[in-house]
C-alpha positions in Angstrom: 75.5 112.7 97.2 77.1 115.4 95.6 76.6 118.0 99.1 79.7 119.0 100.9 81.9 117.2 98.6 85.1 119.3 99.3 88.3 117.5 100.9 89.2 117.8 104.5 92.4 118.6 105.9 94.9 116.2 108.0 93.3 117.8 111.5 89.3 117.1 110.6 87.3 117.0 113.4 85.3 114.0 112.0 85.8 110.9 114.2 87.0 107.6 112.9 83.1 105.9 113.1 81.7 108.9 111.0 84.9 108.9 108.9 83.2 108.4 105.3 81.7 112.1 105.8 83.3 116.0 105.2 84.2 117.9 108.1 81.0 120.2 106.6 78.7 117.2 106.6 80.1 116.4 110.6 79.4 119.9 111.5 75.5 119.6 109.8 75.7 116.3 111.9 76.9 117.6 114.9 74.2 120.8 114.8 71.4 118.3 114.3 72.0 116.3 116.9 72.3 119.1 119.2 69.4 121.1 117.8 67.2 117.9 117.6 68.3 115.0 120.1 70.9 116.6 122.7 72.0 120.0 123.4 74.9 119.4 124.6 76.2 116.5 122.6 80.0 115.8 122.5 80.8 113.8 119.2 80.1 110.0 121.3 79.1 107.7 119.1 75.9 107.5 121.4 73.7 109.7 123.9 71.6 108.7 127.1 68.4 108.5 125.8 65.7 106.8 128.1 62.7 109.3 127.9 59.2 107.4 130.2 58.5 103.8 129.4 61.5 103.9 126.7 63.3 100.3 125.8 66.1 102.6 124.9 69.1 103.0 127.3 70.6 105.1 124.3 70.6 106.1 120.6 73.2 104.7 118.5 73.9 107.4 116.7 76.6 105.4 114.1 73.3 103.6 112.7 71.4 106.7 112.4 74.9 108.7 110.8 74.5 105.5 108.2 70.6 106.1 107.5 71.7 109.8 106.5 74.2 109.0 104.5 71.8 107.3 102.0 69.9 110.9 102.0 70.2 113.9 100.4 71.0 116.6 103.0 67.6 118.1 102.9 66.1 115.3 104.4 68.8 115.3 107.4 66.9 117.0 109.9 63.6 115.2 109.5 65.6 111.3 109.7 67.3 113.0 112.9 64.1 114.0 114.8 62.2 110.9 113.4 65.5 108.9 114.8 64.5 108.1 118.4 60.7 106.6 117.2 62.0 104.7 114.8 64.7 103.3 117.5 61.9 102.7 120.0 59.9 101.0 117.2 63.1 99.0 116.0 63.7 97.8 119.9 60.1 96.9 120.5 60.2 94.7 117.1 63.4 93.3 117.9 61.9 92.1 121.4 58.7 90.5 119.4 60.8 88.5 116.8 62.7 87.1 120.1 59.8 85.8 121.7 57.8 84.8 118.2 57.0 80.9 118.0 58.6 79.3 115.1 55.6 79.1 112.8 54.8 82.5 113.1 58.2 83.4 112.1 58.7 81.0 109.0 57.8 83.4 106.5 59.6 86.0 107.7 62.9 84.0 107.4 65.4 84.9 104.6 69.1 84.4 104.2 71.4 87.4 103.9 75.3 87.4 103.2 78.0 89.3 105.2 81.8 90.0 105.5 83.2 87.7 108.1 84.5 89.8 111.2 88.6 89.2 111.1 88.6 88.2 114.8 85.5 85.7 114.7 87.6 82.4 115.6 84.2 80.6 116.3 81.2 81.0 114.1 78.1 80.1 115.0 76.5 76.8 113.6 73.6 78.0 112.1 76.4 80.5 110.3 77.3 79.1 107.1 80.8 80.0 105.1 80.2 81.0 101.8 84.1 81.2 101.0 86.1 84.4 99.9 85.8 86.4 103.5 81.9 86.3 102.9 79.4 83.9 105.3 75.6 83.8 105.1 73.2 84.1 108.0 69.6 83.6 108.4 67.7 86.1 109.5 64.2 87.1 110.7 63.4 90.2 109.1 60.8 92.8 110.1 59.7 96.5 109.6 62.2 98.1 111.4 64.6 95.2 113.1 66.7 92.0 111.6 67.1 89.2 114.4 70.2 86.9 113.1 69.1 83.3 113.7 71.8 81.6 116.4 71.7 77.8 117.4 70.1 79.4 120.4 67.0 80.5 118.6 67.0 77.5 117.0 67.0 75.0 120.2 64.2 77.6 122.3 62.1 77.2 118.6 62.9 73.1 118.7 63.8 73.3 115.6 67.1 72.1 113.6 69.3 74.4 112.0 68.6 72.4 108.7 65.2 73.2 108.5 65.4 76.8 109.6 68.0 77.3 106.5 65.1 75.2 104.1 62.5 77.7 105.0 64.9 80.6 104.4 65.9 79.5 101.4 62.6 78.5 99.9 61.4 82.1 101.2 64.3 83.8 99.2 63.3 81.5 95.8 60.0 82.8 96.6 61.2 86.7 96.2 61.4 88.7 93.3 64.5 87.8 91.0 65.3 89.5 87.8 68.4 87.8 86.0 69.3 90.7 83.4 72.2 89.7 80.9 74.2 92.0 78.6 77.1 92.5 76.5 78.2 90.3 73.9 78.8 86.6 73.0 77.5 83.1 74.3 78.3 84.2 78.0 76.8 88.0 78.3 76.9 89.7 81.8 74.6 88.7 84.4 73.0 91.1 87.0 70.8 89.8 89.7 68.2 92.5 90.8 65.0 92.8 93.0 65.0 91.4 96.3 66.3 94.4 97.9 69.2 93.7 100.6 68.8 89.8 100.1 69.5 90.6 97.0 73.1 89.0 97.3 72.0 85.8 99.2 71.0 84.3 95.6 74.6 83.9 95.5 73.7 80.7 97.8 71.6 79.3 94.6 74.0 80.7 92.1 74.1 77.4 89.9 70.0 77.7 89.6 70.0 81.5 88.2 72.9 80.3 85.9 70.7 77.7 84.5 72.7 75.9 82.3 75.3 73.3 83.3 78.6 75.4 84.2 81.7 73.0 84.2 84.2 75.5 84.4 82.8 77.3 87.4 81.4 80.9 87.3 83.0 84.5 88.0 81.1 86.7 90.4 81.1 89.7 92.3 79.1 90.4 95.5 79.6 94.0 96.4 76.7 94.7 98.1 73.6 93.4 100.0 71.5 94.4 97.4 73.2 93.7 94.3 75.1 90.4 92.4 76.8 89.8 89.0 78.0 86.9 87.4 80.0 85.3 84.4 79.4 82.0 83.3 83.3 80.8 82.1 83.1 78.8 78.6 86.5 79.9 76.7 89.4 81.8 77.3 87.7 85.3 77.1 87.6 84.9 81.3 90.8 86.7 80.9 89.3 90.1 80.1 85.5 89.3 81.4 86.9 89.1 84.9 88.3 92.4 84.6 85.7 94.1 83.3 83.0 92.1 85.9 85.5 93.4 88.7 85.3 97.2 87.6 81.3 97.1 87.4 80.9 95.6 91.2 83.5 97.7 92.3 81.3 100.9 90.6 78.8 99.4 92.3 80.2 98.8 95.9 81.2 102.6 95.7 77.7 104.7 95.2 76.9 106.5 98.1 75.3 104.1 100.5 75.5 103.0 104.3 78.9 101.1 104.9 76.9 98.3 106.3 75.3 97.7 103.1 78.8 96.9 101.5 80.2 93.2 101.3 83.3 92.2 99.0 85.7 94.2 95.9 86.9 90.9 95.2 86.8 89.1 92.1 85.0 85.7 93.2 85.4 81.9 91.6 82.4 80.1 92.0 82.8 76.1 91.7 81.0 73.2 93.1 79.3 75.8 95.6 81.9 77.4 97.2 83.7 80.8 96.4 87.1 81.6 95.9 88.8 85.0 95.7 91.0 85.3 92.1 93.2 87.8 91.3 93.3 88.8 87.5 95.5 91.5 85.4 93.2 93.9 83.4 94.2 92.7 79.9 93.5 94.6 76.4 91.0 92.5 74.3 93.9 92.5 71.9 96.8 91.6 74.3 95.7 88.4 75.9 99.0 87.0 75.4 101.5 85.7 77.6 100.1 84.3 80.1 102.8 82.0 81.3 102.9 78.5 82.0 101.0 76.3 84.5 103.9 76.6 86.9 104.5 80.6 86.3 101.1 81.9 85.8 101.8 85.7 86.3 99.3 87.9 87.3 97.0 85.1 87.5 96.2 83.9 91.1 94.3 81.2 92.3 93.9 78.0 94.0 95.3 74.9 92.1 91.9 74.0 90.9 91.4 77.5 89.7 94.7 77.3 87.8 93.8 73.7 86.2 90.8 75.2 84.6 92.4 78.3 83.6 95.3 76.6 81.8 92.4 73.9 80.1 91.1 76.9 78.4 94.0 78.9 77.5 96.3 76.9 76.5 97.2 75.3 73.8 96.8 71.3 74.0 100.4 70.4 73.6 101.2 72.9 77.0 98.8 71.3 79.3 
C-alpha cells in the first residue's frame, strides 16, 4: 500500500499493537474510529461495544486495524462501519462451530500452520510440531470465524485426535493445489498456490507435491499462510538455490498483509517429515568455493544430519 508511506519520528503517537502503520495512517485510524464506532475513543486496543441482544462485550479493534491493512485507504471507512456486523456475525459463527456435532463439522475441517508462541511450555495434543518454530493445528473453518480444534473438542465430539487430523488432511488433499516450477535445471523452483490461507499446511504432505523420491531432503520456505516454496536437493547447487529460495519467501513474507498472516523468514530443511531451520551464506554462482571441512563448515549451519548430507554432495570423495 503505497498511502502514507512517509517515515515517522522517534515520538509517534502510533502504539506498539498498531506499530506496522504511519503516524498519518494512525491518525486516519484514530478519526474513523471516532467518526464511525466511538466518539470519544482513546487509542485502547478495544471499545465497550454491547449495543441490544449483542454477543459482543467489545470490538477488538487490533483484528479490525489488521483487516485494513490489507486495503487500500479508500476502502477504510466502509471495513470500519461494516466492523461491528461482521464481529457480531464472526461471534455468532464462532458459537455454532462450538456446539456443531462432529459429522456436521467434518468437511469443514482443514489443517493450518502457525508460529509457535515463545512462552507455550505445554502444547495441546491435538497440536502437532512441525519443527523450525512452526506447529500445525486443525481447525474448523467458517464464513467469518476459525475454531482451533483442542483435545477438548475432540473428547465432547467422541472422537480421537487421529481421526480428526485424517479428515483434515484428506479435506486439504481435496483443495485446490497448483504446484508451479521454474527456473533452470533438473530441480526448478517450486511454488505451491491455491488453497488460500491453508495454503502453507501442504507443507504437512510436502513429500506427495514433491513426487519423486527425495533422498537428500528438500529446502523450503513457509512465509505465509497462504503461500509455500520448495527445492528438491539433488547436487551441490543447494549452495546457491537456498539463497535464492530464501530471498523469494522473504519478498513474499513482506507484501503488505495482516501480521497474522505471516509465519517463518527462515530457510527450512525438510527430511523424513520434519523441518529444520539452516542457515546458508548467499554465494555467487561462480564462487561456491571454500566451503570448509565437515568439522569447520563456515557459514553453513545445521544439525549433524544436515551437515552429513551437505558434505555427501559437496565434497570431494577422498574428504568425506
Amino acid at each position: 500500500m503505497a498511502l502514507f508511506r512517509r517515515s515517522r519520528s522517534n515520538r509517534s503517537p502510533v502504539p506498539v499493537w498498531c506499530d506496522w502503520c504511519t503516524a498519518e495512517e494512525w491518525a486516519a485510524f484514530e478519526g474513523l474510529v471516532r467518526e464511525c464506532l466511538a466518539h470519544d475513543y482513546a487509542g485502547a486496543p478495544w471499545i465497550p461495544w454491547a449495543p441490544g441482544g449483542s454477543l459482543l462485550p467489545e470490538l477488538d479493534l487490533v483484528q479490525l486495524a489488521g483487516r485494513l491493512r490489507d486495503e487500500p485507504h479508500e476502502q477504510w471507512r466502509a471495513t470500519v462501519a461494516q466492523y461491528p456486523q461482521w464481529s457480531a456475525d464472526a461471534a455468532r459463527e464462532a458459537q455454532a462451530q462450538r456446539t456443531m456435532p462432529f459429522d456436521a463439522a467434518r468437511r469443514a475441517l482443514l489443517p493450518t500452520i502457525r508460529l509457535a508462541g515463545a512462552s507455550e511450555d505445554h502444547l495441546d495434543a491435538m497440536t502437532r510440531i512441525v519443527g523450525g518454530g512452526l506447529v500445525a493445528e486443525a481447525q474448523l473453518t467458517g464464513e467469518y470465524a476459525d475454531l482451533t480444534i483442542g483435545t477438548e473438542q475432540t473428547r465432547r465430539w467422541d472422537v480421537s485426535p487421529a481421526e480428526v487430523w485424517s479428515v483434515a488432511m484428506a479435506n486439504l488433499r481435496r483443495r485446490p493445489c497448483d504446484v508451479h516450477e521454474g527456473g533452470p535445471g533438473d530441480s526448478p523452483l517450486h511454488v505451491v498456490l491455491g488453497s488460500g490461507h491453508h495454503t502453507a499446511a501442504h507443507v504437512l504432505r510436502l513429500g506427495e507435491l514433491a513426487g519423486r523420491p527425495t533422498p537428500y531432503g528438500i529446502l523450503v520456505v513457509v512465509p505465509r499462510t497462504d503461500a509455500l516454496a520448495f527445492w528438491i536437493i539433488n547436487g551441490p547447487d543447494l549452495i546457491t538455490a537456498g539463497p535464492t529460495l530464501q530471498k523469494y519467501g522473504n519478498t513474499l513474507r513482506d507484501l503488505p498483509q495482516s501480521p497474522q498472516r505471516r509465519l517463518s523468514g527462515e530457510l527450512f530443511w525438510w527430511s523424513e517429515g520434519t523441518l529444520e531451520i539452516v542457515e546458508m551464506p548467499d554465494w555467487k554462482a561462480d564462487a561456491a568455493t571454500g566451503m570448509g571441512t565437515r568439522d569447520r563448515p563456515h557459514t553453513i549451519r545445521g544439525s549433524e544430519r544436515f551437515h552429513d548430507m551437505f558434505f555427501s554432495l559437496v565434497s570431494p570423495p577422498g574428504d568425506r
